[in-house]
C-alpha positions as CSV (number, residue, x, y, z in Angstrom):
1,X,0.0,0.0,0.0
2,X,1.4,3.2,-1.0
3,X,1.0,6.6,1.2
4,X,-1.3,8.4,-1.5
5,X,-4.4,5.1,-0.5
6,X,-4.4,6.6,2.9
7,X,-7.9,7.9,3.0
8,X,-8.9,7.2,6.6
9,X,-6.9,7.1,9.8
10,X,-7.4,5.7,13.2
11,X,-6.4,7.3,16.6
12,X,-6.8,5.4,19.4
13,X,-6.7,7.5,22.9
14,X,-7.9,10.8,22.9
15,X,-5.8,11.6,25.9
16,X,-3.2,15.1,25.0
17,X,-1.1,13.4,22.7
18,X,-4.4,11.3,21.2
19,X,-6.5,14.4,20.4
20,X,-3.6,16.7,19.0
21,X,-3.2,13.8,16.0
22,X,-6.4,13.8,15.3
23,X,-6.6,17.2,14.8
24,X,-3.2,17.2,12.7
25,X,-4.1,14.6,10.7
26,X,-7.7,16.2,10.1
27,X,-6.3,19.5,9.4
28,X,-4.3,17.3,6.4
29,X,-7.5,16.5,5.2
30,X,-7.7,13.0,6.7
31,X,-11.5,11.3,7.8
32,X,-10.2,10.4,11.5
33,X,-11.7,8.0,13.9
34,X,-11.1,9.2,17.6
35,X,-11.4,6.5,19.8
36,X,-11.4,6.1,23.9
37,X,-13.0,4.1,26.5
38,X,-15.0,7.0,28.1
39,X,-17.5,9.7,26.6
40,X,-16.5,12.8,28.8
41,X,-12.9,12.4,27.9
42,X,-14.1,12.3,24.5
43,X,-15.9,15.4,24.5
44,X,-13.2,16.7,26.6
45,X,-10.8,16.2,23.6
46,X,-13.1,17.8,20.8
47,X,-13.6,21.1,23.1
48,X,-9.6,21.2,22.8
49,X,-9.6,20.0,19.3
50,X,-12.3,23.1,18.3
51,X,-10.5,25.6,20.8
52,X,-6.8,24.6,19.3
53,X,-8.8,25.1,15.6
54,X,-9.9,28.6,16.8
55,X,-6.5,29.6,17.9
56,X,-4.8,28.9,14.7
57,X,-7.5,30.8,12.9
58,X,-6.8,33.6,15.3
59,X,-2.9,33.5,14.6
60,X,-4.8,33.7,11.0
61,X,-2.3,30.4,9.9
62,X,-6.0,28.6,8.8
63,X,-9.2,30.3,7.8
64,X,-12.2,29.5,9.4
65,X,-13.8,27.6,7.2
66,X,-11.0,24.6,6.9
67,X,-10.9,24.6,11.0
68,X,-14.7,23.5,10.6
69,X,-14.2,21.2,7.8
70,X,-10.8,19.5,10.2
71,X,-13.7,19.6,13.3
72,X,-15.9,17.7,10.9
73,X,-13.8,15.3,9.5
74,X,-13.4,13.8,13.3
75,X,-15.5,11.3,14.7
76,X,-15.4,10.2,18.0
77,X,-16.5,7.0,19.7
78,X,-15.9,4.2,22.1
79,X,-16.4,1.9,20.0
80,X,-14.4,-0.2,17.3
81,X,-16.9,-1.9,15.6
82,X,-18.7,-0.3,12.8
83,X,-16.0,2.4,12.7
84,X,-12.4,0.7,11.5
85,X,-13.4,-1.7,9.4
86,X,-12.2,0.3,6.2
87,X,-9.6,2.3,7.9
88,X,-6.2,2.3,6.0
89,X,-3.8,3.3,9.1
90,X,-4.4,3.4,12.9
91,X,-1.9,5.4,15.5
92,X,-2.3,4.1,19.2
93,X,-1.7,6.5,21.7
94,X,-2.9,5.4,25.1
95,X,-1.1,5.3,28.2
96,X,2.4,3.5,28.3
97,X,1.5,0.2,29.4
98,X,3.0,-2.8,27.0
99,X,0.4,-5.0,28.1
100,X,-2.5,-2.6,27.4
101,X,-0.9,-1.5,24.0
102,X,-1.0,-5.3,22.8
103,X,-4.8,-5.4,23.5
104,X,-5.1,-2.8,21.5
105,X,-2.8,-3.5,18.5
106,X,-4.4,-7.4,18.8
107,X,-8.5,-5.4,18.5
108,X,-7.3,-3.4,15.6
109,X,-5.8,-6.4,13.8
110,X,-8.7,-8.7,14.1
111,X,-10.9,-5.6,12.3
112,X,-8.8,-3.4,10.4
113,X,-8.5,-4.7,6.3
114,X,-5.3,-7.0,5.7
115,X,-3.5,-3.8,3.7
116,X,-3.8,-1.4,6.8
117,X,-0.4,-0.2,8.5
118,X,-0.8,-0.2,12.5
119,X,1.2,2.7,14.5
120,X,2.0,3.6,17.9
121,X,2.7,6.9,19.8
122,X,4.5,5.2,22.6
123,X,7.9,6.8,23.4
124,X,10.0,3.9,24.5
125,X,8.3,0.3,24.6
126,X,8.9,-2.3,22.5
127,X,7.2,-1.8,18.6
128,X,8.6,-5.7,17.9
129,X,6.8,-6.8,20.8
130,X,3.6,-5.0,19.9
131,X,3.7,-6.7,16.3
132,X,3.7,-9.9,17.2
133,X,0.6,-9.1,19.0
134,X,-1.1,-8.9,15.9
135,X,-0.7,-11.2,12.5
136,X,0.6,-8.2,10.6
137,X,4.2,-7.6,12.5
138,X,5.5,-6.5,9.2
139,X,3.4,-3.5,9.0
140,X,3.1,-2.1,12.5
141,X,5.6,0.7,13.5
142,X,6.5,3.2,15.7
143,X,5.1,6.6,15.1
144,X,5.9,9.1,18.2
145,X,4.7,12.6,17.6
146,X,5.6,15.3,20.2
147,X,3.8,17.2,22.6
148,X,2.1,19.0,21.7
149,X,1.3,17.5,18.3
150,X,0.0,20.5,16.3
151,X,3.1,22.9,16.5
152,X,6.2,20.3,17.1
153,X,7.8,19.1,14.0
154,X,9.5,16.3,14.6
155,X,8.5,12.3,14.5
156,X,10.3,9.6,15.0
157,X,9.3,6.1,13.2
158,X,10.6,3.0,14.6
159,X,11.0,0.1,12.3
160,X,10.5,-2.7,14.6
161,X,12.4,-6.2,14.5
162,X,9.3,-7.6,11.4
163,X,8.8,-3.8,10.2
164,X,8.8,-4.1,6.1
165,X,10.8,-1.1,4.6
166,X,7.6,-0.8,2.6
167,X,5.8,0.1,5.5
168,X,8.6,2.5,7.1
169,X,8.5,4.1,3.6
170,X,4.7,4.6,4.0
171,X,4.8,6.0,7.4
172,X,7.5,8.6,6.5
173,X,5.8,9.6,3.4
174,X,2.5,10.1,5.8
175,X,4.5,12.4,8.5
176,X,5.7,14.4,5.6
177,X,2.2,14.6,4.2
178,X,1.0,16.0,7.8
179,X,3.5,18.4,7.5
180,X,6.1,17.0,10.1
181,X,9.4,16.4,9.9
182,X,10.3,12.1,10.5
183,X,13.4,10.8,11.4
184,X,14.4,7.2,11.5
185,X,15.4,4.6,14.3
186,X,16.4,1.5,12.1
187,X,16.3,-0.5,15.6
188,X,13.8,-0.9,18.2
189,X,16.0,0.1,21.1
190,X,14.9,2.0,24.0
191,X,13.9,5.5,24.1
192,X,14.4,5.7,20.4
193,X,16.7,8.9,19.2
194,X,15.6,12.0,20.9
195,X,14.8,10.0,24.7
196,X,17.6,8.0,24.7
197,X,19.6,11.2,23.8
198,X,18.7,13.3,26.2
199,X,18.5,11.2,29.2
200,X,22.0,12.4,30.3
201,X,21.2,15.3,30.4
202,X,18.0,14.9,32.3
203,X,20.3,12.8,35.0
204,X,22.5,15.2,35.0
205,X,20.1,17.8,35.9
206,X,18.7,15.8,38.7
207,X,21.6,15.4,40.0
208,X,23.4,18.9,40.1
209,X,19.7,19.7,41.4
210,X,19.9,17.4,44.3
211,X,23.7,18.8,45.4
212,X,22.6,21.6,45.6
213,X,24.3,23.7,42.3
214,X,21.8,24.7,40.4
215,X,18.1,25.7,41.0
216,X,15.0,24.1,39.1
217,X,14.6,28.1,37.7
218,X,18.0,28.0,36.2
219,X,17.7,24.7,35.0
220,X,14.3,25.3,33.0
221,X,16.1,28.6,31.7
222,X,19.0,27.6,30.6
223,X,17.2,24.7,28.8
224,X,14.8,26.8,27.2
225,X,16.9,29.9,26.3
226,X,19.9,28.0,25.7
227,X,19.4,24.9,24.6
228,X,16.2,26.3,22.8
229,X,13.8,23.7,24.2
230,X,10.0,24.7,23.8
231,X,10.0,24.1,27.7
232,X,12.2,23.6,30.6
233,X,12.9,19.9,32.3
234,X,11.4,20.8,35.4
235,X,8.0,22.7,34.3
């Protein structure tokens, strides 16, 4: 399957990073199914999806018409049935629990049509282990946008242990089409690039922290005005 059959996409969570792909991927012109396992954090997710919508039109960066057409092009429901069944790519991004994440990859599997690419948002666990959860390891990958979702640029995509280079292709070609920026991690390794990166530096903030050298202020500043991070370590 090549990037261009994409037509409809699947996000499962509508927690902060769940909702903010939605919206990024409706804003792309994407039909998006939102899903989650409880109404008010549902409706929770579109009143942020319809304020973030307004705020862009307000910064004038999308006119108000396409922010209704994105709001539109979002359905939510907690439900799978009924709603996946011709979906042609899903991104998982619930809470980081392997065990949880299989569940979901394994319900997607069993309902989503045999040429649709399975994703997940998860920042360090295992995108082998959650392929061989489903009978499609060869198209499942890791897809981990950034908070928050609709102003940072970079994704990482994981090509797990059974990860096809056709499917990697496709999933870099779709975070190009949404306007991001992807970068590869050829091995499913912990933490990826950017965590695995900058967990030094997070110790090592901790740690002049705890003897007493530095302050969480000066930390969060340097970090920020420095090292040009959109916010400090501590806040």
């Amino acid at each position: 399957m090549g990037v261009e059959a994409i037509k409809k996409i699947v996000v499962v969570g509508a927690g902060t990073m769940g909702h903010g792909i939605a919206q990024v991927c409706a804003m792309k012109g994407y039909n998006v199914v939102l899903i989650d396992i409880k109404d008010d954090i549902l409706q929770k997710a579109m009143e942020k999806i319809k304020w973030s919508l307004n705020k862009f039109v307000e910064k004038k960066r999308i006119r108000p018409e396409h922010a209704e057409e994105a709001l539109a092009r979002i359905k939510p429901t907690t439900t799978y049935e009924g709603y996946v069944e011709d979906a042609d790519f899903a991104i998982e991004a619930i809470v980081e629990r392997l065990d949880i994440k299989k569940q979901v990859f394994s319900k997607l599997d069993s309902l989503m049509p045999e040429h649709a690419i399975l994703a997940s948002n998860t920042s360090s666990l295992s995108i082998t282990e959650m392929g061989r959860a489903t009978k499609r390891p060869d198209k499942v990958a890791g897809m981990h946008f950034f908070n928050p979702p609709q102003l940072m640029q970079l994704v990482e995509v994981i090509k797990g242990e059974d990860t096809s280079d056709e499917t990697v292709n496709v999933v870099m070609e779709l975070a190009r089409k949404l306007g991001k920026t992807p970068v590869l991690c050829k091995k499913d390794v912990r933490g990826f690039i950017v965590n695995r990166i900058l967990m030094p530096v997070f110790l090592d903030a901790f740690w002049a922290l705890h003897k007493g050298e530095v302050d969480k202020e000066a930390v969060d500043a340097s970090m920020k005005y420095d090292a040009g991070f959109p916010m400090g370590i501590f806040e």
